[in-house]
RODO-2510 file (C-alpha; in nm, 4 decimals, decimal comma):
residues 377
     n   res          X          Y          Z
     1     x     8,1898    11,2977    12,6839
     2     x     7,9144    11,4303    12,4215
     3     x     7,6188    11,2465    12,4222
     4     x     7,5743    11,0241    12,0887
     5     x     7,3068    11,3014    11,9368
     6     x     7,5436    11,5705    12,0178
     7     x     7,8503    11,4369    11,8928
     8     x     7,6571    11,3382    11,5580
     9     x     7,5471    11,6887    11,5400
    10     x     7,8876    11,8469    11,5737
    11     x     7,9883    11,5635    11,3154
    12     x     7,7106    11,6666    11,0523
    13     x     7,6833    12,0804    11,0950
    14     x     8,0414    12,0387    11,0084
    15     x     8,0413    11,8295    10,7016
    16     x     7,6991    12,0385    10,5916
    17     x     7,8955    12,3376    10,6434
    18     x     8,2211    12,1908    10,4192
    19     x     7,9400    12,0829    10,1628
    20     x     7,8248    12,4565    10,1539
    21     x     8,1424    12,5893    10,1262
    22     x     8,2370    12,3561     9,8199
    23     x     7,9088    12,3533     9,6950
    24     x     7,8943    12,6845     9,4078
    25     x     8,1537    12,5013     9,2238
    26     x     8,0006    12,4199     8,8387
    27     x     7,8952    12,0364     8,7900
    28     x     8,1084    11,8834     8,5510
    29     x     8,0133    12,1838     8,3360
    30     x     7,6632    12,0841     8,3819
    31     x     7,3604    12,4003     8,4128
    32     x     7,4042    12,3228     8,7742
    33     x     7,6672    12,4136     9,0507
    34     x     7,7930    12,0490     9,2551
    35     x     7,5414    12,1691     9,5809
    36     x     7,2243    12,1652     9,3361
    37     x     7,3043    11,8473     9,1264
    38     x     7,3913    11,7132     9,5120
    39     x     7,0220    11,8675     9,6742
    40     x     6,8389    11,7602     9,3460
    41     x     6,9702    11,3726     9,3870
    42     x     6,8549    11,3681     9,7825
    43     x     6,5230    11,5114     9,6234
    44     x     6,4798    11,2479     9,4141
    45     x     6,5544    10,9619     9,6451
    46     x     6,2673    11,1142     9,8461
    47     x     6,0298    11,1325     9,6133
    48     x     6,1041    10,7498     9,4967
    49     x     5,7996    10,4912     9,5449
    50     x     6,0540    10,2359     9,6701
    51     x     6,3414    10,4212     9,7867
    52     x     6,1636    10,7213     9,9571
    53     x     6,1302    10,5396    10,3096
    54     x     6,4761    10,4503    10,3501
    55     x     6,6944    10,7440    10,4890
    56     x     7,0072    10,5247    10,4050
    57     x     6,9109    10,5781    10,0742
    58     x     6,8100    10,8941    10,0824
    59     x     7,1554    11,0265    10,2013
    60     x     7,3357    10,8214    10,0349
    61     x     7,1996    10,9922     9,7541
    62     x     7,2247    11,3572     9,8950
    63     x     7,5915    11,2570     9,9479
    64     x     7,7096    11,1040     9,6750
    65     x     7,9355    11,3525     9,5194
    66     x     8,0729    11,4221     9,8795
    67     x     8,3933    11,3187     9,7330
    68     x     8,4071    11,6381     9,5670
    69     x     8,3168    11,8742     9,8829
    70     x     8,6570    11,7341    10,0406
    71     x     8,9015    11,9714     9,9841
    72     x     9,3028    11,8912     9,9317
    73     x     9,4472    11,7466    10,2606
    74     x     9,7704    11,9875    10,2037
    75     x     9,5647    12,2999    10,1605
    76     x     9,2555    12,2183    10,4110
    77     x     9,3810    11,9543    10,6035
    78     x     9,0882    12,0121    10,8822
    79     x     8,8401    11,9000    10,6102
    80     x     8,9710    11,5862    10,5719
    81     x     8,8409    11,4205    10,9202
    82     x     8,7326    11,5790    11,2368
    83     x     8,9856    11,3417    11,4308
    84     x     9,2585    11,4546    11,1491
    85     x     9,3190    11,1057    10,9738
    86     x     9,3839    11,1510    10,6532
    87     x     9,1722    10,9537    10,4050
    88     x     9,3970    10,9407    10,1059
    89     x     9,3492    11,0125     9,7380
    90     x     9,1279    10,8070     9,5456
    91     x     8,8333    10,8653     9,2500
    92     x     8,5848    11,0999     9,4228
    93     x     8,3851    10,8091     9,5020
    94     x     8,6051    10,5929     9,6885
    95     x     8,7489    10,9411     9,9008
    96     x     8,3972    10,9826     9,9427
    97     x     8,3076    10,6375    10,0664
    98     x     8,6188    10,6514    10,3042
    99     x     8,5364    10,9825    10,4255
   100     x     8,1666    10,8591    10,5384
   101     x     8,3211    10,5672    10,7146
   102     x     8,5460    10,7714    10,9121
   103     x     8,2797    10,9578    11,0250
   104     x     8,0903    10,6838    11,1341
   105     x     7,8161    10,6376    10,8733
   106     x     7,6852    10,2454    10,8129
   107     x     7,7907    10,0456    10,5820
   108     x     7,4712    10,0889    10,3045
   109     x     7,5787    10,4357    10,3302
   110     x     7,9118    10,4468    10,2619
   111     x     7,8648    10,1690     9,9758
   112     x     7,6020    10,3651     9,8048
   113     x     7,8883    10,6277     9,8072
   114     x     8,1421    10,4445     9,7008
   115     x     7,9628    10,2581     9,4162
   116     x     7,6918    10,4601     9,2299
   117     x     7,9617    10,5067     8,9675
   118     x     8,1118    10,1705     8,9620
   119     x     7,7376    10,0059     8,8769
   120     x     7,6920    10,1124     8,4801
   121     x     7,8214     9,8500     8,2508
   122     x     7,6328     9,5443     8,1907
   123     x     7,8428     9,2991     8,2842
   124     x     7,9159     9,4729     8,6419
   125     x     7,5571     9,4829     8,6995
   126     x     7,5717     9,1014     8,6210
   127     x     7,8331     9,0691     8,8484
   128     x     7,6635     9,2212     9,1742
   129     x     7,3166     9,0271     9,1099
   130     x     7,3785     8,9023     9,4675
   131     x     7,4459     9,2187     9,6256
   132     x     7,0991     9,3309     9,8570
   133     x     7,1505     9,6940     9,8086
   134     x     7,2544     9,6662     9,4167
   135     x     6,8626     9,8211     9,3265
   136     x     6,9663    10,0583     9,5682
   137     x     7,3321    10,1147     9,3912
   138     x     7,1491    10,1662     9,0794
   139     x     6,8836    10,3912     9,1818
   140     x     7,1434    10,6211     9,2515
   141     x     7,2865    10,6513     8,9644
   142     x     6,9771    10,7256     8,7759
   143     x     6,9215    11,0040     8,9592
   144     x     7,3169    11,0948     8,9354
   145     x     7,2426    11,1239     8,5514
   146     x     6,8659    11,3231     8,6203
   147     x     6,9925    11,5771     8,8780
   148     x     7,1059    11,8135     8,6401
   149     x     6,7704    12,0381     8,5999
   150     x     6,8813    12,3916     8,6212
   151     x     6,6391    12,6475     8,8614
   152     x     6,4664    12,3143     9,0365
   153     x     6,3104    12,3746     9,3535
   154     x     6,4212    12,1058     9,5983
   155     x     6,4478    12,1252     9,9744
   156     x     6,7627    12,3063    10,1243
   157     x     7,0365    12,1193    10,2262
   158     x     6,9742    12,2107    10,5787
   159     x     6,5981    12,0369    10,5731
   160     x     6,8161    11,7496    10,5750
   161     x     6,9869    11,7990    10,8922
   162     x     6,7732    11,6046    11,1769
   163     x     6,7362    11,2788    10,9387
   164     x     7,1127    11,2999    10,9083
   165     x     7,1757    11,3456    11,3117
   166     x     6,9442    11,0995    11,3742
   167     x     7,0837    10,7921    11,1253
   168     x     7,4737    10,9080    11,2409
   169     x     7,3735    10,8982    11,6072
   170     x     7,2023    10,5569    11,5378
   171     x     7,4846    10,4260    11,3090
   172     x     7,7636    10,5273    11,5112
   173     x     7,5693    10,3027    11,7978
   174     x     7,7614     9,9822    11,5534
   175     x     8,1057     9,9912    11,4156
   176     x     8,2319     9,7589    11,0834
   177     x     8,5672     9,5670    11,0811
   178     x     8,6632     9,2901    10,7957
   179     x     8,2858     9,2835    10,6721
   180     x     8,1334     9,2096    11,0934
   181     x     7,9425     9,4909    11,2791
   182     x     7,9682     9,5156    11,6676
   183     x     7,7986     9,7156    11,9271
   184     x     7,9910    10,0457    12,0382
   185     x     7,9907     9,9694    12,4324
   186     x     7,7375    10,1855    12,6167
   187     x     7,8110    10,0559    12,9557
   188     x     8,1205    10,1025    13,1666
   189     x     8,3151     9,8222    13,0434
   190     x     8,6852     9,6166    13,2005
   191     x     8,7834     9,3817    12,9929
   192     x     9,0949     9,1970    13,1668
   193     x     9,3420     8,9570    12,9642
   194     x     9,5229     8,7232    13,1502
   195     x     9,8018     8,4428    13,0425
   196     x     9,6457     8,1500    12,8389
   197     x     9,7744     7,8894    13,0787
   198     x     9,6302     7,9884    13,3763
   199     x     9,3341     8,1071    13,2391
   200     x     9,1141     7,7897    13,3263
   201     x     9,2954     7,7275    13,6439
   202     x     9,1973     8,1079    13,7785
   203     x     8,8334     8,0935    13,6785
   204     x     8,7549     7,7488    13,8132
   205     x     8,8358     7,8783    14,1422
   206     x     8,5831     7,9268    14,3839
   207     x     8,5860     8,2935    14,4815
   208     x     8,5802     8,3721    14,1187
   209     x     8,2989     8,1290    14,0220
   210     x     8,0812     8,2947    14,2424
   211     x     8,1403     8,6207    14,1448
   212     x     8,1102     8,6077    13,7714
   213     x     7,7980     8,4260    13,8087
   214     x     7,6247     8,5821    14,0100
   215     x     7,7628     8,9108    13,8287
   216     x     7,7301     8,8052    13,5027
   217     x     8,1039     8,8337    13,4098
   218     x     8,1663     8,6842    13,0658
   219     x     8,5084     8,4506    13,0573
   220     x     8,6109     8,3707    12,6935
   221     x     8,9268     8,2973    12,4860
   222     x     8,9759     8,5420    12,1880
   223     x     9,2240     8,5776    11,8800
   224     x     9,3269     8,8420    11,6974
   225     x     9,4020     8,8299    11,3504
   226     x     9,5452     9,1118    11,1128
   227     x     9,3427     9,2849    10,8822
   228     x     9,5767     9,4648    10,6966
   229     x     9,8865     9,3401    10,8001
   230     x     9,8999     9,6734    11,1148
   231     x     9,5722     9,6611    11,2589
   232     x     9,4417     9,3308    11,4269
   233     x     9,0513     9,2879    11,4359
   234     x     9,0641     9,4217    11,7736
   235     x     9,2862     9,7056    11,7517
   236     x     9,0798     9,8561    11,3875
   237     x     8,7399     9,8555    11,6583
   238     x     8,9083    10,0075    11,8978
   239     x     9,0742    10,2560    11,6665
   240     x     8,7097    10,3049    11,5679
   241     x     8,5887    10,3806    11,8655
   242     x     8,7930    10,6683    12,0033
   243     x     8,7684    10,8106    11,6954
   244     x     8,3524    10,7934    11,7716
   245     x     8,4230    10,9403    12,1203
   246     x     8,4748    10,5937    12,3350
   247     x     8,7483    10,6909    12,6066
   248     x     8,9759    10,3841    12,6236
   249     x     9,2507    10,3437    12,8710
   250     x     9,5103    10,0375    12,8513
   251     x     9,6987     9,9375    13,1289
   252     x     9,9492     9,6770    13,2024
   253     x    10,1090     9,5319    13,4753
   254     x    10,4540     9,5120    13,2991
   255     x    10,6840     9,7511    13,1587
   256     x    10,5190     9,7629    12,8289
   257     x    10,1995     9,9953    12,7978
   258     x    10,0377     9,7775    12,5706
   259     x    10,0673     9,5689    12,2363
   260     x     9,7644     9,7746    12,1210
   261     x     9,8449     9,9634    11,7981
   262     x     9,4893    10,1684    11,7981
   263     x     9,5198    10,5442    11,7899
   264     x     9,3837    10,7715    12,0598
   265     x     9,4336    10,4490    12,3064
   266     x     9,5279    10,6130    12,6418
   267     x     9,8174    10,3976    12,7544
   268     x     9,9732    10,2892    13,0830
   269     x    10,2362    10,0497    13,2483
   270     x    10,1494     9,9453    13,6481
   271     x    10,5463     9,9293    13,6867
   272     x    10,5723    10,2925    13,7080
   273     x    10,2717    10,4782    13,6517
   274     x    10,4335    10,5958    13,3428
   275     x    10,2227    10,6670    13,0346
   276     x    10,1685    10,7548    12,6875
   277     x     9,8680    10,9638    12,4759
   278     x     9,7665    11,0979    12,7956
   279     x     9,5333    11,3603    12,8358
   280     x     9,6264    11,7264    12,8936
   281     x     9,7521    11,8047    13,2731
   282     x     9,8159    11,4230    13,3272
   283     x    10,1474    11,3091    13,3915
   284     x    10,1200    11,0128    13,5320
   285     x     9,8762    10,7189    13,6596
   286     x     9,9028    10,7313    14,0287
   287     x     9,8641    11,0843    14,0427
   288     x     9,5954    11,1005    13,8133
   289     x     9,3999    10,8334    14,0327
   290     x     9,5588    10,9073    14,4042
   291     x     9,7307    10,6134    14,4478
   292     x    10,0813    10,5140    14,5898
   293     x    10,2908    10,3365    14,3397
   294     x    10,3355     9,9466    14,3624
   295     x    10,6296     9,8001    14,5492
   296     x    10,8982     9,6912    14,2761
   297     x    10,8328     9,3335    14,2111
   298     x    10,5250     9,1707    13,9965
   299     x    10,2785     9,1147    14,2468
   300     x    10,2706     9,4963    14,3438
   301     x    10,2529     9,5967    14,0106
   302     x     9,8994     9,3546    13,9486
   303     x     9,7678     9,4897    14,2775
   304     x     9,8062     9,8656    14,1083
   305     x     9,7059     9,7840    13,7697
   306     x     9,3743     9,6039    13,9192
   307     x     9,3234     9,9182    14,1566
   308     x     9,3738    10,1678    13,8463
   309     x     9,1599     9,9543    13,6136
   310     x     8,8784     9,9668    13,8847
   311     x     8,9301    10,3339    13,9875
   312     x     8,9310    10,4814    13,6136
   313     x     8,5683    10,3451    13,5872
   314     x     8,4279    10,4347    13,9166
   315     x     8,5632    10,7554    13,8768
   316     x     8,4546    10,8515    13,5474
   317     x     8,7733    10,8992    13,3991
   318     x     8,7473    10,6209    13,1189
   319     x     8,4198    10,3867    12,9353
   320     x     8,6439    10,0883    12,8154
   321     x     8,9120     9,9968    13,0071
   322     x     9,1494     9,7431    12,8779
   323     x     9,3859     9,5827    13,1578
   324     x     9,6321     9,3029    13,0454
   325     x     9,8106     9,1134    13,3014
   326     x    10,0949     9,1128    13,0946
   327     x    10,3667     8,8828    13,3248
   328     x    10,2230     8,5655    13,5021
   329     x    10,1172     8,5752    13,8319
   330     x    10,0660     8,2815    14,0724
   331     x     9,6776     8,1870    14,0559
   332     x     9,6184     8,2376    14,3779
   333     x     9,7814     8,6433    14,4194
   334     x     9,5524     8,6541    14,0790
   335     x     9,2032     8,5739    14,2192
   336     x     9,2601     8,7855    14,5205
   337     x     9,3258     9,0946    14,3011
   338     x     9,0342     8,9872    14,0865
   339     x     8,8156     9,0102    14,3478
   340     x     8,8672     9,2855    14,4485
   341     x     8,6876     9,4151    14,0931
   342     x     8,3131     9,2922    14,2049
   343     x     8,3448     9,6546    14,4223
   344     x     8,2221     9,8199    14,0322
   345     x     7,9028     9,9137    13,9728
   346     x     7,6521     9,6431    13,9120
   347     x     7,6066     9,8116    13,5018
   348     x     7,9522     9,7596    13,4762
   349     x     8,0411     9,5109    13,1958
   350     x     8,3537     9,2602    13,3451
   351     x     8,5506     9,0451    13,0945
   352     x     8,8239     8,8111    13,1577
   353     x     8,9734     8,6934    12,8536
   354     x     9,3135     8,5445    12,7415
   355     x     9,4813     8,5807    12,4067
   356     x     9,5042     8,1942    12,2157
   357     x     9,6724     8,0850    11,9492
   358     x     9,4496     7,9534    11,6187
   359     x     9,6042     7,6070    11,6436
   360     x     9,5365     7,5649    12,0542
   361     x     9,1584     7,5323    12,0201
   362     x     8,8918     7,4810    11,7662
   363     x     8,6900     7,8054    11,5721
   364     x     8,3963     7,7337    11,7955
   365     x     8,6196     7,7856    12,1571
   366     x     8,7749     8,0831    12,0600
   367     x     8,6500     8,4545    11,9292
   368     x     8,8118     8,6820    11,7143
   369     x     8,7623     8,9892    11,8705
   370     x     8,6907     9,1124    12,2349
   371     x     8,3791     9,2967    12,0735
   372     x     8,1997     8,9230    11,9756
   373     x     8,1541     8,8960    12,3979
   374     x     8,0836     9,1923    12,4685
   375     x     7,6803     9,2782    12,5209
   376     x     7,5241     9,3295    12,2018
   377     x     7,1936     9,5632    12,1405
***
């Protein structure tokens, strides 16, 4: 896997390069072609007394218009996303602000984006009063309506290049689903889901209670609400992160792959080694790993899907793994298998959560995402 500062570079040399290729086109038949209006707002952000410290600012000035640069998906559909999602059509602002999002850019970013348009009229300025980045907002568009100065000399689009690495590498460190921000795992990571009502019975024994404290495993019930009616909490960050690089692999130790609906999700059932998403030259789990498939009943099939979850980390083959013990194993036959996971490497993050129901527990039991237990920088 790219490091974070190489996969931000690949990300930015190609959007500068899409920006270039765009960028002759005449400005709203402005003096000035779309690149130079673009260059002369950056400029401008720089040279601002309050603005000219913040490289949010700063490129989301520079890239305000990148609305613009994106071509039509039928025509150029490999200038729509890197990963090939297809941002949709919208105002040039809002394509733009989507566009920056997928790449991974923060949140002030892609808002300064999205908004320097939306922020003229008097009573929409009266409206955002409470928004923190609404001098910000504005800012921009002033220098929308000055950067049309034909023959300025402003700094080339590539001087821009390191500041931009450097923010995406950092912003791409944080992902943003329904309005929270969570870390983007940078340790090897299991998180294991197990059925709600044996969830306190399993941990309370012994063996385990050892292990997970003097391992630091986290043990938490989480929920997972819809944000848009497809994507739970859960699934949008995890969509997020494979499209930032983060190899995921789910595996289950029932017939089902996985309840996940995230894209790029490498998926697997225990039952059979069978799989889906899988990478090229992989057919299967066991073969992929170098293990014998499980006998045909349920406690064969956790046995597998705890030796896969465990061997796709110490082998390098995955950075999150997901494993959901999907039927409902005796507790006993379920702390033996579990273990059998303190054999990871002592950075490796272990989570054992179960899936609840809002009206089980109170707000303050239960989490909304896997990604609110998880380590946070």
């Amino acid at each position: 896997m790219l490091s974070a500062t190489d996969h931000a570079r690949e990300i930015i040399q190609q959007l500068f390069a899409f920006i270039l290729a765009q960028g002759n086109t005449d400005y709203l038949g402005e003096r000035v072609s779309q690149l130079e209006h673009s260059l002369q707002c950056g400029y401008l952000a720089q040279q601002s007394t309050a603005h000219g410290n913040d490289p949010e600012v700063i490129l989301g000035a520079l890239l305000h218009d990148v609305g613009r640069f994106i071509p039509d998906a039928k025509d150029m559909p490999e200038m729509i996303a890197p990963d090939g999602a297809y941002i949709g059509r919208a105002s040039h602002e809002v394509l733009g602000e989507r566009y920056l999002r997928q790449l991974g850019f923060g949140e002030k970013v892609c808002q300064l984006v999205g908004s320097h348009v939306m922020a003229k009229s008097q009573e929409q300025i009266d409206e955002a009063r409470k928004d923190p980045w609404l001098e910000a907002k504005l800012a921009v568009r002033r220098w929308d309506d000055k950067a049309k100065v034909p023959n300025m000399e402003v700094p080339n689009l590539a001087s821009y290049e390191d500041l931009a690495i450097e923010y995406l590498a950092s912003s791409r460190s944080r992902i943003w689903v329904d309005s929270r921000s969570y870390s983007v795992p940078t340790n090897p990571t299991l998180v294991i889901s197990i059925p709600d009502n044996i969830f306190d019975k399993t941990l309370s024994s012994r063996a385990l209670v050892e292990i997970k404290e003097s391992k630091g495993w986290i043990t938490q019930r989480v929920r997972r609400r819809s944000t848009n009616g497809t994507l739970s909490i859960e699934d949008n960050a995890l969509d997020q992160l494979t499209r930032r690089g983060v190899r995921v692999v789910a595996v289950s130790s029932g017939k089902s792959t996985t309840s996940s609906k995230a894209a790029g999700i490498i998926r697997f059932s225990a039952e059979d080694g069978s799989g889906s998403s899988l990478p090229e030259g992989v057919e299967n789990l066991h073969d992929w790993l170098g293990l014998q498939l499980p006998s045909h009943d349920s406690a064969g099939s956790l046995k597998f899907a705890v030796q896969a979850g465990t061997k796709l980390l110490q082998k390098g083959l995955a950075d999150l793994v997901l494993l959901d013990i999907s039927d409902e194993p005796s507790v006993d036959s379920l702390v033996e298998e579990l273990t059998q996971v303190n054999d990871l490497s002592p950075d490796t993050v272990v989570a054992i959560t179960t899936e609840s129901p809002d009206s089980q527990r109170g707000d303050d039991d239960i989490r909304q995402t896997i990604f609110e237990i998880l380590p946070s920088e």
